[in-house]
Steps between C-alpha positions, in 0.01 A plus 500: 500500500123500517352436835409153610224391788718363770445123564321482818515168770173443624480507845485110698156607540443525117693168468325320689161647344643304125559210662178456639323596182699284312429217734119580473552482144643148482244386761191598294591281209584204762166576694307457154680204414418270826137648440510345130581173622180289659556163712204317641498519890271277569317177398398454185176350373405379177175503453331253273181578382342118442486199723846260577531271204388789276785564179577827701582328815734288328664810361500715832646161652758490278625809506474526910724184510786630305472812693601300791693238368740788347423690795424806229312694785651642859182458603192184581260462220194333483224364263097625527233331366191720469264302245172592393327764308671452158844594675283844644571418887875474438515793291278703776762368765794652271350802481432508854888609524552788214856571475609217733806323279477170789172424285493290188291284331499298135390707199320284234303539229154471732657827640354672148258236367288584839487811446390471148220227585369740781588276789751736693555858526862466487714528185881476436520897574351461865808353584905505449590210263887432531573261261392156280674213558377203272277343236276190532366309265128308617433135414134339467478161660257214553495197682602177310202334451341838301401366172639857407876439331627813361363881451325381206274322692455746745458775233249309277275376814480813597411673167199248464414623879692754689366407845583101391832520752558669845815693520686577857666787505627722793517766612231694324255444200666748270829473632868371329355101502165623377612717253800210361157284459297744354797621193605138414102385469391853334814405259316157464159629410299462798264741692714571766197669691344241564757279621431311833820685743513382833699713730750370776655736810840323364648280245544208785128507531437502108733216495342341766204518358559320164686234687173414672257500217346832586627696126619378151759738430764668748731841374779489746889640490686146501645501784165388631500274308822346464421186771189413337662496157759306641286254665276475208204624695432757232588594152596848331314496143690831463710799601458882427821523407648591151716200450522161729725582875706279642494212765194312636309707251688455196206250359238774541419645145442877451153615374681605161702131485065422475377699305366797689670837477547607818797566764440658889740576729409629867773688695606607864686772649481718832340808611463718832224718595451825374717842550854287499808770479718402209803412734231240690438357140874508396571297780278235461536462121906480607373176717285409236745491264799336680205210567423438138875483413551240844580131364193402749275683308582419187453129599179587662443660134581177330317264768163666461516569075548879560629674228747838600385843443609770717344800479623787709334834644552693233359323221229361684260768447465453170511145535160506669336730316576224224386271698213643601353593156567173383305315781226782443447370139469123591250556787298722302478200238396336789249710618631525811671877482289790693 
């Protein structure tokens, strides 16, 4: 019978030696999985670049209440305001706390189209963007006793003299409302460079001011609107959109319903400051995207003429480089790209 190698007990002390590897084993696994998994600790603030009343306010707003409504967070939250500089102050506030997840703020189209004009050092890629949550679609409005009736009118006036009408936007000349004017009158044959923009700190102020007298034309998301329109204090003579929405502004024709080839749709979304970890962005875009599928949000969605379109992390990327090349070509039609 050939020889065999004895089986051998370990000694207690060898026991004992397994079990404590094996434990260590199991523990490093568990030890990297509670690392994975971030939770804020303290209070949150989202920061919004632009003054209360702003379209961005309204969004941050939004969000923040179903966040507490749903109770979504374990922790207080609270909204920012930190207008001025073409969004630049909020965005250097941000910033101010790099790889701080209890920071957030609204990503928009201005986020790019600032860079691009020059205004703002900051791009998409100096910070963390987490997600997009929504279209909107921009309406032009005057006040009822504007002998202007439809686009037409607004179009042809202005192609006989581009600085003939004074056109509030906010938040920034070259921005989503600026650019929405600029496409549908380019479309329209005018010289969109010499157009007479007047710039508001937010769309309550644009508003404001073509209630009083002070502009011709207003671009404004229609929830500012809405209570004017409803009044009758002002009229829409048209809406970016690419067919006619729904509710109080289901009489507003689309450029193309009049003739003019064009379509515009801003959008909104959230981003943190740079030099997020990807489990800080996971769990954000997780609250992000329980929010968008909350029945309070999509009535908030409906209310305000938003139109879906979730974009998460890891598309968005790409989306903004899109984004951004496409904004690059209008403002450099403009004359307004550095």
């Amino acid at each position: 019978m050939p020889n065999e190698t004895p089986h051998r007990t370990p000694p207690p002390v060898a026991h004992a030696a397994l079990r404590l590897a094996a434990l260590l084993c199991l523990a490093i696994p568990a030890a990297h999985a509670q690392q994975a998994v971030w939770r804020p600790e303290k209070t949150v603030e989202f920061v919004v670049p632009a003054a209360p009343g702003a379209s961005f306010d309204v969004t941050a707003r939004t969000i923040h209440r179903i966040w507490q409504d749903r109770k979504m967070l374990e922790v207080a939250s609270v909204v920012v305001n930190k207008p001025g500089g073409g969004g630049r102050i909020g965005q250097t506030y941000l910033n101010q706390h790099a790889g701080d997840a209890h920071y957030l703020s609204i990503l928009t189209p201005g986020v790019l189209s600032n860079h691009i004009l020059g205004q703002n050092k900051f791009n998409y890629t100096d910070f963390t963007p987490i997600s997009v949550l929504f279209a909107e679609y921009l309406c032009f409005a005057v006040r009822p006793d504007s002998p202007l009736r439809s686009a037409k009118d607004m179009a042809e006036m202005l192609k006989k003299d581009p600085e003939a009408l004074s056109t509030a936007v906010a938040t920034s000349r070259g921005g989503a409302l600026h650019t929405a004017a600029a496409i549908a009158m380019k479309a329209a044959g005018v010289d969109i460079k010499k157009m007479k923009i007047v710039v508001f700190n937010s769309n309550a102020e644009s508003v404001t001011a073509l209630l009083g007298g002070h502009v011709d034309i207003a671009v404004s998301p229609p929830y500012q609107l809405m209570p004017h329109v409803q009044s009758g204090k002002v009229r829409v003579i048209a809406i970016s959109s690419p067919q006619r929405v729904k509710g109080a502004f289901a009489g507003a024709a689309t450029w193309r319903e009049q003739g003019i080839n064009s379509s515009f749709a801003s959008w909104r979304g959230v981003m943190g400051p740079k030099g997020l970890t990807a489990t800080q962005v996971a769990y954000w875009e997780d609250i992000l995207a329980k929010l968008s599928k909350s029945d309070e949000w999509k009535r908030d969605v409906e209310r305000n003429l938003w139109e879906v379109n979730f974009v998460p992390s890891r598309g968005l990327t790409k989306y903004l480089e899109g984004q951004y090349d496409e904004l690059k070509r209008i403002l450099a039609e403009l004359e307004l790209a550095k």
